[in-house]
C-alpha positions in Angstrom: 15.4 51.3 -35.5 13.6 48.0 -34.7 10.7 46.5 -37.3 10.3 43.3 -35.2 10.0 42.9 -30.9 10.7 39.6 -29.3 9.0 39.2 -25.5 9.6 36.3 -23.5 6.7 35.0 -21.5 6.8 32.6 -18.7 3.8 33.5 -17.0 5.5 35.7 -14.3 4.7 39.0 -13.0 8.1 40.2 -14.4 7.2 38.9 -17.9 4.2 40.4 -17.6 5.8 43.8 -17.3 8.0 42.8 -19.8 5.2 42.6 -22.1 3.4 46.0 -22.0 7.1 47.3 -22.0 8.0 45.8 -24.9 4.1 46.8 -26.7 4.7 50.5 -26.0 7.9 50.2 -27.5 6.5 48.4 -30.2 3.5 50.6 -30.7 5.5 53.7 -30.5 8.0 52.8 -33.3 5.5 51.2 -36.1 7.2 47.6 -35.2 5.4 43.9 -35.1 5.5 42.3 -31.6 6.3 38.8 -31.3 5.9 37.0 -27.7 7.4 33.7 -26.9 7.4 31.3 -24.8 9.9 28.8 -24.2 9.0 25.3 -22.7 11.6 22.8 -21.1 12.6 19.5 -23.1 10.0 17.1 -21.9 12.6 15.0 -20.0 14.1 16.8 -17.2 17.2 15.4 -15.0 17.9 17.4 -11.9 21.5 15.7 -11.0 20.9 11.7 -11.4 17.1 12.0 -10.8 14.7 11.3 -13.9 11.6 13.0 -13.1 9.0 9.8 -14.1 5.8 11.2 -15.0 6.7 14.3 -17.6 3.7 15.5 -19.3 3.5 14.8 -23.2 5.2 17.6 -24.9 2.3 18.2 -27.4 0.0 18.7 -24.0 2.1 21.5 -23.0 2.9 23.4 -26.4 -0.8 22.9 -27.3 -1.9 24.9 -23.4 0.9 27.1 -24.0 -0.3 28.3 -27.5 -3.7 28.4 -25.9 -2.4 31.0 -23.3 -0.5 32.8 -25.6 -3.2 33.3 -28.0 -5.3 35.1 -25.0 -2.8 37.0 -24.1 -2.0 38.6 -28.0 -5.9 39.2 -27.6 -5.5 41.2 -24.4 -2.6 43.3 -25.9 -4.5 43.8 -29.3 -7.4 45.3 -27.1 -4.8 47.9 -25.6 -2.6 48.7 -28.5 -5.1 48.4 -31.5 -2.4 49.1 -34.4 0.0 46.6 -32.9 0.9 43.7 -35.1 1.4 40.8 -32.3 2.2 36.9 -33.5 2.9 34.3 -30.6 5.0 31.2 -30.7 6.3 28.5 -28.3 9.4 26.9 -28.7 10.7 24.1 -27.0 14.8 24.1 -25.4 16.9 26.2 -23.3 15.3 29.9 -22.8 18.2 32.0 -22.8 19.4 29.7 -26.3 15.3 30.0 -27.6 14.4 33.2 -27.3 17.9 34.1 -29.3 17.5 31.6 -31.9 13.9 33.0 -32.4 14.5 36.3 -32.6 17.1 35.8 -35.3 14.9 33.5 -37.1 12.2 36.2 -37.2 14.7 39.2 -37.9 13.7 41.1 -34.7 16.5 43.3 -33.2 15.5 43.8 -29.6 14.3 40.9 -27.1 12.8 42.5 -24.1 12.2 39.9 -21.0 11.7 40.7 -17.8 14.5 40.1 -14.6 13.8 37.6 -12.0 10.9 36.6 -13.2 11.2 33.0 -11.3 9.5 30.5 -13.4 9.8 26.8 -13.3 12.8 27.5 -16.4 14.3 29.9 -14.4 14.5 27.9 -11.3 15.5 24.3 -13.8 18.4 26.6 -15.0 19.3 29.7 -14.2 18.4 33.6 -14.9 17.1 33.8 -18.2 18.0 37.5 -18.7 21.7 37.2 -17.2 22.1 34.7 -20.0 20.5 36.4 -22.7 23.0 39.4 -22.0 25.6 37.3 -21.8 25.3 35.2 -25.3 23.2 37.9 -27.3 24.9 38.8 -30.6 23.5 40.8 -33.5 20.2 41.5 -31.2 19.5 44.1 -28.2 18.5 42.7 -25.1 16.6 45.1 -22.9 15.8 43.4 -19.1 12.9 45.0 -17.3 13.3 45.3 -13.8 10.6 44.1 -11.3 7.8 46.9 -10.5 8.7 48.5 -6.8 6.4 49.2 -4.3 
């Protein structure tokens, strides 16, 4: 069915979620697990405003990668014949996450809905757009835990 998960991570409880969804799924169909994250451009405009002080771009990949890193280890330690890779990926995230899933041949991108972080509140929901523009991959949007 799938050979090759894509996660989204922003850091967010929803993403989170989205993550151990997407390892079961993963896990229980023999299929590598790739999470991604998906930084803003390091210039941001909101309307005629140039934010002044943007931090270098190379800062933010390299913490990024950092995070991501601990977090592969974390899911490793729970699902221990899970393949997981991470990358980070500068752009829109809706537009990212696609282009990297195609680029690595997985089939399903799994995020999670609302998951409000600073790209999601820079430019809208990321999961409504990946529904919206996804072709040739499977978008599956976990919904925020109830309590």
């Amino acid at each position: 069915m799938y050979n090759c998960i894509l996660v989204g991570f922003d850091g967010s409880e929803a993403s989170k979620r989205a993550v151990e969804r997407a390892a079961e799924i993963a896990e229980k169909l023999g299929a590598k697990l790739k999470i991604v994250t998906v930084v803003p451009p390091p210039t941001v405009f909101l309307g005629e405003l140039l934010l002044p002080e943007v931090i270098p771009s190379e800062d933010v990949v390299k913490a990024v990668r950092e995070g991501l890193e601990k977090l592969a280890q974390e899911i490793r330690g729970k699902h221990a014949s899970l393949a997981v890779e991470t990358d980070v990926v500068e752009g829109d995230p809706a537009e990212g996450l696609l282009e990297a899933a195609k680029s690595s041949g997985c089939g399903l991108i799994v995020v999670g809905r609302r998951g409000r972080g600073l790209a999601e509140k820079l430019l809208g929901s990321v999961s409504a757009k990946l529904v919206q523009k996804a072709s040739g991959v499977d978008v599956l949007v976990v919904e925020p835990q109830r309590g």
